[in-house]
C-alpha positions in Angstrom: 0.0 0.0 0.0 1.1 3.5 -0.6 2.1 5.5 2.6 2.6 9.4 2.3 4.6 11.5 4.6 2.4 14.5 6.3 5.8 16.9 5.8 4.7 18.7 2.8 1.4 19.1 4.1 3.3 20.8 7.5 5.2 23.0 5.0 1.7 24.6 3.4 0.5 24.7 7.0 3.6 27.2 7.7 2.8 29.0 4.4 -0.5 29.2 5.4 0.4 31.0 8.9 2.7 33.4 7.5 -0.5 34.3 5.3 -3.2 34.6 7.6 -0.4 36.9 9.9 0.1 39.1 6.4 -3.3 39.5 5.5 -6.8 40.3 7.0 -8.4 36.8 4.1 -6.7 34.0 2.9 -8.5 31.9 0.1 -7.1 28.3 0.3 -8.5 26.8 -3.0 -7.8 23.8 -5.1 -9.7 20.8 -6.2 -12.2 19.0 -4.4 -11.1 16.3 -2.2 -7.7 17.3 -2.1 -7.5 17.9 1.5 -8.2 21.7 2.2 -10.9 20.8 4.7 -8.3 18.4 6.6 -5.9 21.0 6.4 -8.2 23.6 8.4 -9.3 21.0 10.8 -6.0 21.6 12.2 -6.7 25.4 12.8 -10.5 25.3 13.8 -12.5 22.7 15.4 -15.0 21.6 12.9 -17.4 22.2 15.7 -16.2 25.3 16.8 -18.9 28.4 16.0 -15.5 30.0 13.8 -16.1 27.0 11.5 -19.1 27.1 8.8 -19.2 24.5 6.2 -21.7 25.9 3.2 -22.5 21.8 2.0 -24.3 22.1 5.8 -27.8 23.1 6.0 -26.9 24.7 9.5 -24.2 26.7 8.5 -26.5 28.1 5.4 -28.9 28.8 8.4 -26.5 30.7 10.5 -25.3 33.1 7.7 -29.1 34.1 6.7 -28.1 37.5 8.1 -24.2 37.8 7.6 -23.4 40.6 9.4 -25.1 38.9 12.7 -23.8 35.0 12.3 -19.6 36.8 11.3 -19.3 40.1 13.5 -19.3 38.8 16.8 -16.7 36.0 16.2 -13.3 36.5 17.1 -10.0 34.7 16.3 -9.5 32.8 12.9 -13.2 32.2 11.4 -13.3 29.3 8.4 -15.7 29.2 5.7 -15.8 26.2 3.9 -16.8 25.8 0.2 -16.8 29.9 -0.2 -17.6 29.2 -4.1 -21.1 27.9 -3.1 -21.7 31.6 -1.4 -20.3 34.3 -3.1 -22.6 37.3 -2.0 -20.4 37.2 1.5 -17.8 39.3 -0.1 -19.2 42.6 0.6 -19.9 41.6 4.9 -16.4 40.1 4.9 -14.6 43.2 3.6 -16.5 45.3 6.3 -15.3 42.7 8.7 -11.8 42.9 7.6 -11.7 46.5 7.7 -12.6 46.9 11.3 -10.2 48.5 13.9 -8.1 46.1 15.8 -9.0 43.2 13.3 -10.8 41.3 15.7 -11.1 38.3 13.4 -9.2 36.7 10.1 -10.7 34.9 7.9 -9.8 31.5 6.3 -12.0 30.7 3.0 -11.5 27.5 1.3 -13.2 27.0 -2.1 -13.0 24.9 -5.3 -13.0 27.2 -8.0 -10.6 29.7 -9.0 -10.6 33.4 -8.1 -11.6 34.1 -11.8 -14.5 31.7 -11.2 -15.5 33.9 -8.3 -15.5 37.1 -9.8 -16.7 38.6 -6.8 -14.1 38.3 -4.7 -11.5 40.2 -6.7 -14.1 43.0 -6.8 -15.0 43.3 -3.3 -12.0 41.7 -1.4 -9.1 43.6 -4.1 -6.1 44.2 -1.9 -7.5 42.6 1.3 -7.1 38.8 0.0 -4.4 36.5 -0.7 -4.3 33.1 -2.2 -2.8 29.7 -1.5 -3.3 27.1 -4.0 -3.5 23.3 -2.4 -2.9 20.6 -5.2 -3.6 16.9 -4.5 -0.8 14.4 -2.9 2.6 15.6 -4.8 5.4 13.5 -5.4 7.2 15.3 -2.9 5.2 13.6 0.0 5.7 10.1 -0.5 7.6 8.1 2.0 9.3 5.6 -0.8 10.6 6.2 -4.3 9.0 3.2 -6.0 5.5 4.6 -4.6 6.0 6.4 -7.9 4.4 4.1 -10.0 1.1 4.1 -7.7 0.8 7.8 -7.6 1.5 7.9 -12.0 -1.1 5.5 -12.3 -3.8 6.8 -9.1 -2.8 10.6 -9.3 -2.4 12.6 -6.1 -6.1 12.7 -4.7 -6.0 11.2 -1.2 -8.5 8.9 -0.8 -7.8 7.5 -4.7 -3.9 7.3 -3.8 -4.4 5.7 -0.5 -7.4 2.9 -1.9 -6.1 -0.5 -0.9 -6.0 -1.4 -4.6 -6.0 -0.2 -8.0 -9.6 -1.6 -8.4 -10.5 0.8 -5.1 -9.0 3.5 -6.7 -10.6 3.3 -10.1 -14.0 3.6 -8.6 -13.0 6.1 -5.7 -12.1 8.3 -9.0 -15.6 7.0 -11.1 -17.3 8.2 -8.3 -15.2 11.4 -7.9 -16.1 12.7 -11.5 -19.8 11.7 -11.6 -20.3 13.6 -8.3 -18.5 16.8 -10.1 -20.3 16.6 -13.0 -23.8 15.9 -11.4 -23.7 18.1 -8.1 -20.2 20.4 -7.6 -20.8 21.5 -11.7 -24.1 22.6 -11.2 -23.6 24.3 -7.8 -21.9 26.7 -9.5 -24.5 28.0 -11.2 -23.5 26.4 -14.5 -26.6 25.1 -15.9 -24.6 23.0 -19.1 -25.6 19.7 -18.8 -23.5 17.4 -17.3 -23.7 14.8 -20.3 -22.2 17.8 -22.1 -19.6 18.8 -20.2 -18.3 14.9 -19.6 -18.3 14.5 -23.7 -15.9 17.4 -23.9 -14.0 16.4 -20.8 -13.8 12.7 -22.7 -12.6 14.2 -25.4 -10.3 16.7 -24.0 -8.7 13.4 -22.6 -7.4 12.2 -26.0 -6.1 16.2 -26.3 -3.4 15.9 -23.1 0.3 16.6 -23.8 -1.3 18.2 -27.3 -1.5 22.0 -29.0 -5.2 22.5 -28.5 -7.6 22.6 -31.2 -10.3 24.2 -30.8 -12.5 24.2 -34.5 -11.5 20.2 -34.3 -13.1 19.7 -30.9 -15.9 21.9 -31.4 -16.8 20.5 -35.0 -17.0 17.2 -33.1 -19.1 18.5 -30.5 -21.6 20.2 -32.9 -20.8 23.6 -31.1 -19.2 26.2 -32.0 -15.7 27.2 -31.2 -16.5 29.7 -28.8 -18.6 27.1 -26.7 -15.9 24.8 -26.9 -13.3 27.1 -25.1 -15.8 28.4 -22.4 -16.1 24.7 -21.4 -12.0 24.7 -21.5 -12.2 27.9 -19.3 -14.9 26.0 -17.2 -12.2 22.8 -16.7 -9.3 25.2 -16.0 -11.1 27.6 -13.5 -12.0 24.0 -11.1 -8.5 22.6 -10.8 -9.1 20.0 -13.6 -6.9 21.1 -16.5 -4.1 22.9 -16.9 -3.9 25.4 -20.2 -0.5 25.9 -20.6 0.5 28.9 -22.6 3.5 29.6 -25.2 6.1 31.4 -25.1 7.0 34.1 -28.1 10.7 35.4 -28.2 11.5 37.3 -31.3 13.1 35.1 -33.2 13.1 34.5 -37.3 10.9 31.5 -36.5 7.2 30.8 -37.1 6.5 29.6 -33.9 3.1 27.9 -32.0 0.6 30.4 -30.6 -1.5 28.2 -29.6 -1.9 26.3 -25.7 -1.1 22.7 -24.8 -3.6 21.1 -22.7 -2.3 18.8 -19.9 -4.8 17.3 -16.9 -3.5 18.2 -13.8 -3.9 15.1 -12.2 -3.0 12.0 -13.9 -5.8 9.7 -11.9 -8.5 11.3 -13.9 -7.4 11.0 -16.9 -6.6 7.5 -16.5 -10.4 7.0 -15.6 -11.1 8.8 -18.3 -9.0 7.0 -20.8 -10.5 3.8 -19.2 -6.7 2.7 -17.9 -7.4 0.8 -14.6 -4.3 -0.7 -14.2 -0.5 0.0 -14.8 -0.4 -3.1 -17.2 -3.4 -1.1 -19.3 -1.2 2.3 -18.9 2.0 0.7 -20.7 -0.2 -0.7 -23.3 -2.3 2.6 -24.2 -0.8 5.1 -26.7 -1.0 7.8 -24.3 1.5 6.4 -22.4 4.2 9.0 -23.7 1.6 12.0 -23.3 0.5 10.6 -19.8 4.3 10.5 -18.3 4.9 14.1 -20.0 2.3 15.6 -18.2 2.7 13.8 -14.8 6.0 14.8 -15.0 5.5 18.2 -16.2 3.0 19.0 -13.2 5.3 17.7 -10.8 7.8 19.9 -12.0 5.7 23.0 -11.7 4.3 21.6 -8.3 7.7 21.2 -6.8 9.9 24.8 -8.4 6.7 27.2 -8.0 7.6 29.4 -11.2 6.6 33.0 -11.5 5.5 31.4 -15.0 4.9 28.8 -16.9 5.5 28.2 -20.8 6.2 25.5 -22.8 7.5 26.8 -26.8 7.9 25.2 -29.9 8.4 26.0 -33.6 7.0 25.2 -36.8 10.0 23.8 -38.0 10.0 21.0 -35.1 12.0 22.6 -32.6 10.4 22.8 -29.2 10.7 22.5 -25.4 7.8 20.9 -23.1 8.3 23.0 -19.9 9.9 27.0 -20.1 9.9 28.5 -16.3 11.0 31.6 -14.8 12.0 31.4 -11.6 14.3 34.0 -9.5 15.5 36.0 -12.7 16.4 33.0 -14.4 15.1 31.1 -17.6 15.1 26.7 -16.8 14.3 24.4 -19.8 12.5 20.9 -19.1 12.0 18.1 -21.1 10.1 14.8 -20.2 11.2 11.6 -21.5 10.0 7.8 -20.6 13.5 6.9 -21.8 15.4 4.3 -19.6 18.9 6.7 -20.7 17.6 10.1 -22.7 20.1 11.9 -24.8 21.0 15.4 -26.0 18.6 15.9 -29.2 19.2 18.7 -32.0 15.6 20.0 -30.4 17.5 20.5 -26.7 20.2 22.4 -28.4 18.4 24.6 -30.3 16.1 25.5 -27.3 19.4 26.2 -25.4 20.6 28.2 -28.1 17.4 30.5 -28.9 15.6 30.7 -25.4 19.0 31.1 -23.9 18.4 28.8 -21.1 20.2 29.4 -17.4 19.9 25.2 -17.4 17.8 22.3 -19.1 16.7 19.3 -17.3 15.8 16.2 -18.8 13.0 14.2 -16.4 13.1 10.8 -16.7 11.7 7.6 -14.7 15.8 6.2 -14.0 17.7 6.7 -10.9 20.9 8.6 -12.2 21.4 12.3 -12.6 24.0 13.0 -15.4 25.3 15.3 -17.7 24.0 15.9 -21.6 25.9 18.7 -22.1 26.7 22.1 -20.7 24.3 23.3 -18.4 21.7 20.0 -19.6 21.4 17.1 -17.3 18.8 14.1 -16.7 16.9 14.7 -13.3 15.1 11.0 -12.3 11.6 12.5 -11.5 12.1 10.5 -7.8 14.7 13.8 -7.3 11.5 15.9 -7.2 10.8 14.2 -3.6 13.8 16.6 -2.3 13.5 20.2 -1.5 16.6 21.3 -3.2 17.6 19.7 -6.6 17.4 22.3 -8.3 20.9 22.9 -7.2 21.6 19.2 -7.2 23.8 19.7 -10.3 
C-alpha cells in the first residue's frame, strides 16, 4: 500500500500562517477532495462556531443574516466551500476593515478566483491566495510509490485505496459527483452529459497543442462554446492550459496552448486505464508521463511562470519557467537513458536557457551537455535539486 509523509502538508501549514499573519483573508482553494478541509481541521475545530461548512444546511442557516452570524466571532473564522456563497464578499470586507482586526478569515473554495468574480471585486487588496494541489510526489515516503501515484494521481482517498480496483472507482465516483452536483452548484446550468463529452474528449487532447475548431466540430458547437467549457475545466482545478512562449526570433512559432490534466488519476479513468499493465499498453502512455511529469515539475519549483515553446520547424521545449530571474528548460522523456537531441540544443541556443533538465523515470542524474542534465523525477521528492547539479 502507498504510505505518504504528512511533511509537505506541514510546509503549506507554515505558508498558510505566514498568510493569515500578512493579511486580514486568505483563500485556500484547489480541487475538491484534495484535502483543504483536513488542512483547516488543524486550525479550527469543525465544531467550533469559527467553522461554517456551506455543503451544511446549519451553517446556510447561520449566515441568513451575515453581518449577525460573522461580527461577533473573534480569532480565525473558516468558511468552507466559499464558491457555493459568493454574496459574502461585501460583509467580509467590512469585517476585515474593522479596527483592531478582531477576526481573520480562512475561505476554502474549489474554483478559482476568476471563477468567483466577486471576490477580486470586493476583497481587491485585502485577500491573498494559497493554491492546495492533490498528494505531490514530494510527499511520499518511498521512491517506488512512484508508480502508484503515475497510475492513481495525487487525490488522497484514490492514492491511498487499498488497490487499483478501489481507486478506479473512488475516482468514477469522484467525476460523476463533479459533473452531477459540484458543476451545477456553481450555477453552471450545461448539462452534465455535455460537459463529460468534452471532458472525454479533452482526454485524447493531453500533452497536445489545443484545437479548438477540431473539438468543437465534433461536439456540434461552436468554437467559442468549446473554449468556455475549457475555461470552465481550468477555473475547477481540472486542466491545466498551458501557454506559449513568443521570443522574437526568425521562427514561425506555435501560438497556440497545450492542454495537460492536472492530475493523472483522472485522466486514467477517463482514458479507461485501470491498471498499470493497461497504462503501458495505451498510446497515451508517452503523453500521460509528459504531463505527470510536467506537473510535478511545476508543483515542486513554483515558477513566477509557466511556458512550454515550440516552432514550426519541429523545434520545441515541453516545460519553459521563470523562476528567481532565471530562464530553466524541461523536457520529459520515458526513456530508460535520454540523450542530447538537436531540439535541446536549439532550445538552449534560442531561449537562452540558465539550465535544461531532462526528467526521466531512472535513478541517475547525469550530464547531456553544458548546463543539460537528466533529473530522475524521484529527485523531485527533495526540497533542493534544483541545485543538485
Amino acid at each position: 500500500m502507498v504510505k505518504v509523509s504528512m511533511l509537505d502538508r506541514d510546509v503549506v501549514k507554515c505558508k498558510l500562517d505566514r498568510s493569515l499573519k500578512r493579511s486580514r483573508i486568505v483563500g485556500l482553494i484547489g480541487p475538491r477532495q484534495c484535502g483543504k478541509t483536513t488542512l483547516a481541521r488543524t486550525l479550527v475545530d469543525l465544531e467550533s462556531p469559527n467553522y461554517f461548512d456551506l455543503e451544511d444546511p446549519v451553517s446556510l442557516a447561520r449566515l441568513q443574516e451575515p453581518s449577525l452570524a460573522l461580527e461577533p466571532l473573534k480569532g480565525l473564522v473558516v468558511i468552507d466551500e466559499i464558491q457555493r456563497k459568493p454574496d459574502l464578499f461585501p460583509y467580509l470586507r467590512v469585517l476585515a476593515d474593522r479596527p483592531g482586526k478582531p477576526a481573520r478569515f480562512l475561505l476554502l473554495g474549489s474554483a478559482s478566483p476568476d471563477l468567483i468574480k466577486q471576490s477580486s471585486e470586493s476583497l481587491a487588496g485585502r485577500i491573498e491566495y494559497l493554491e492546495l494541489t492533490p498528494l505531490a510526489i514530494s510527499e511520499l515516503e518511498q521512491p517506488e510509490h512512484v508508480s502508484s501515484h503515475w497510475l492513481r494521481g495525487g487525490f488522497p482517498l484514490s492514492l491511498l485505496a487499498d488497490d487499483d480496483l478501489d481507486s478506479w472507482e473512488w475516482r468514477k465516483g469522484f467525476i460523476q459527483t463533479f459533473l452531477e452536483r459540484d458543476i451545477p452548484q456553481m450555477g453552471i446550468d450545461t448539462p452534465s452529459t455535455t460537459i463529460r463529452r468534452f471532458w472525454t474528449m479533452l482526454a485524447h487532447y493531453h500533452g497536445q497543442i489545443f484545437n479548438g475548431s477540431e473539438i468543437a466540430r465534433s461536439m456540434g458547437v461552436n468554437q467559442t462554446t468549446a473554449a468556455r467549457y475549457l475555461d470552465l475545466l481550468s477555473s475547477v482545478f481540472m486542466v491545466r492550459v498551458l501557454q506559449p512562449w513568443h521570443e522574437n526570433l526568425k521562427k514561425r512559432q506555435i501560438k497556440r496552448p497545450k492542454i495537460y490534466f492536472r492530475d493523472s488519476g483522472i485522466l486514467h479513468s477517463l482514458l479507461g486505464i485501470r491498471t498499470s499493465l493497461n497504462l503501458e499498453e495505451n498510446p497515451k502512455l508517452g503523453a500521460s508521463w509528459e504531463g505527470y511529469a510536467l506537473e510535478e515539475a511545476i508543483r515542486s519549483l513554483e515558477p513566477d511562470e509557466a511556458y512550454f515553446w515550440a516552432t514550426h520547424n519541429g523545434a520545441e521545449l515541453d516545460l519553459l519557467v521563470l523562476k528567481d530571474g532565471k530562464r530553466l528548460g524541461f523536457e520529459f522523456k520515458r526513456s530508460d537513458a535520454p540523450t542530447m537531441t538537436k531540439s535541446m540544443r536549439i532550445a538552449m541556443e534560442d531561449l537562452k536557457l540558465d539550465q535544461l533538465h531532462v526528467v526521466y523515470p531512472g535513478k541517475q542524474s547525469y550530464p547531456l551537455a553544458e548546463n543539460v542534465w537528466t533529473l530522475p523525477i524521484s529527485l523531485l521528492r527533495e526540497s533542493d535539486w534544483i541545485n543538485a547539479n
